[in-house]
C-alpha positions as CSV (number, residue, x, y, z in Angstrom):
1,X,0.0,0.0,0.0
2,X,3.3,2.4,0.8
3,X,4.6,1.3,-2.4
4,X,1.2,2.6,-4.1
5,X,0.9,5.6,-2.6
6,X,4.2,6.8,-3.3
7,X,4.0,5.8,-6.9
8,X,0.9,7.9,-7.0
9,X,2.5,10.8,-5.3
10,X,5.4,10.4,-7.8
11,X,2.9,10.1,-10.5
12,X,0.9,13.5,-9.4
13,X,4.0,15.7,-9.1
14,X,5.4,14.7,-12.6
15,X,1.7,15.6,-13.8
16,X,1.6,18.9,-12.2
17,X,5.2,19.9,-13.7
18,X,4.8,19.0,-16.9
19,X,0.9,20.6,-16.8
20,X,2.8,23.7,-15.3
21,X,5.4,23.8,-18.2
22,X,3.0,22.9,-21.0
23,X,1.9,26.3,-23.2
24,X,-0.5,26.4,-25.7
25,X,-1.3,28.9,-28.4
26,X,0.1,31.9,-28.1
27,X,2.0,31.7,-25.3
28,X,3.7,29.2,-26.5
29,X,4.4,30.7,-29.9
30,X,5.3,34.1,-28.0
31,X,7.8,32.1,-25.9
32,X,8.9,29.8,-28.7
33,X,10.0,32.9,-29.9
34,X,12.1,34.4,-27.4
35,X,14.1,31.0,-26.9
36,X,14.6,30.4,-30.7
37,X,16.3,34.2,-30.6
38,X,17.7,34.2,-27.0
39,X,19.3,30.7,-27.8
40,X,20.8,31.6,-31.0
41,X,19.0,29.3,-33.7
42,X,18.5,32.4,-35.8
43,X,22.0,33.1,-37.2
44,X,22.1,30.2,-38.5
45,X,18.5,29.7,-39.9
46,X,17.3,33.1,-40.0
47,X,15.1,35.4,-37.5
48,X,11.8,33.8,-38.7
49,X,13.5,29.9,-39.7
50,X,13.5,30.5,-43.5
51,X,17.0,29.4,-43.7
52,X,20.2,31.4,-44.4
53,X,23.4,29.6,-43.8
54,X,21.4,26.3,-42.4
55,X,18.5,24.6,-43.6
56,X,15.0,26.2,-43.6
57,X,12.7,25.5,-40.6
58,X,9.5,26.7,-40.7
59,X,6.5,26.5,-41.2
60,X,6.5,22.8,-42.5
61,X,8.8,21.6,-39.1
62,X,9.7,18.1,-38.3
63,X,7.6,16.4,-35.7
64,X,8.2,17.4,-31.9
65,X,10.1,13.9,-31.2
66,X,12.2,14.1,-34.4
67,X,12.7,17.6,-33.6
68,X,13.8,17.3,-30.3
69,X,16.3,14.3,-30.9
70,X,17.2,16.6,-34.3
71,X,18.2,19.8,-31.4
72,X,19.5,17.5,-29.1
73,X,22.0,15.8,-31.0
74,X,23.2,18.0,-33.4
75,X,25.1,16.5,-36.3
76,X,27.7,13.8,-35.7
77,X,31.2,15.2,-35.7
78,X,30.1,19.0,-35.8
79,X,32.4,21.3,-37.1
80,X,31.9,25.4,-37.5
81,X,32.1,25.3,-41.4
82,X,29.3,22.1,-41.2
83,X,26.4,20.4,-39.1
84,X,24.4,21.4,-36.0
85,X,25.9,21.7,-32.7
86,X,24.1,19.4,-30.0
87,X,21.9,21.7,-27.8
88,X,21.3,20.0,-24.5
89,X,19.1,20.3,-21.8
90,X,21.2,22.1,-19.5
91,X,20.4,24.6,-22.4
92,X,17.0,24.6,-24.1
93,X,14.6,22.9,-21.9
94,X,12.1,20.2,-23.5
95,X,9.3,22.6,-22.7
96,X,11.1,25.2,-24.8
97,X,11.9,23.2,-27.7
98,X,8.0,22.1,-28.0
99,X,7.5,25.8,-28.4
100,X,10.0,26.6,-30.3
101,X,8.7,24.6,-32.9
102,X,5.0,26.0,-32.5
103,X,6.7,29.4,-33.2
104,X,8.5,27.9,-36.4
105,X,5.1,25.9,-37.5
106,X,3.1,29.4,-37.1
107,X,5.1,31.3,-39.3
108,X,4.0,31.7,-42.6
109,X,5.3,30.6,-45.5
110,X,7.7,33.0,-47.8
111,X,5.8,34.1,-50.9
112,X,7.4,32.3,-54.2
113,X,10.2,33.8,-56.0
114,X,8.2,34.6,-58.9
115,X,6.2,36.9,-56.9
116,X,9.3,39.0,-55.0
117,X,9.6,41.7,-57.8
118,X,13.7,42.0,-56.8
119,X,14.0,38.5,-57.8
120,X,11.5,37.8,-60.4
121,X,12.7,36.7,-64.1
């Protein structure tokens, strides 16, 4: 019965946190935000994830779990001029990562380049 209870107990304080440290909508977006700039993902892939000198992340983002192991590993044998460093959780939190990538999925998508007059044929 101990044994039960504390499992419980366990059980309802790892519910609370995660309930606590879930966002949704725009808060979530709004914070998504401010880690994806505070952190430093955009001068790689751009203030709003369109790319630049890495890959293009938003809107259309890779699920949360692939994501996440995506941030969290970083490309085998990083190197400056190549890859992804690994960002671990010591310094974007798993909370922070799901709304990073509900900031990246709300963005909208650049217009073609047939429409940008600059760059039009």
């Amino acid at each position: 019965m101990k044994q039960l209870l504390a499992a419980t107990a366990l059980l309802s304080l790892a519910l609370g946190a995660a309930a606590q440290s879930a966002r949704t909508g725009r808060a979530a977006v709004a914070n998504g935000e401010s880690v994806y700039l505070h952190v430093g993902c955009f001068t790689c892939h751009g203030t709003v994830g369109h790319g630049g000198a890495a890959p293009r992340l938003a809107p259309n983002t890779l699920p949360l779990p692939g994501f996440t192991t995506w941030v969290r590993n970083g490309t085998p044998g990083w190197t400056v001029a190549s890859g992804m460093p690994a960002f671990p959780l010591s310094v974007v939190s798993d909370a922070d990562l799901a709304d990073i990538r509900a900031y990246l999925a709300s963005l909208p998508a650049p217009p073609p380049v047939a429409e940008i007059p600059l760059l039009a044929p």
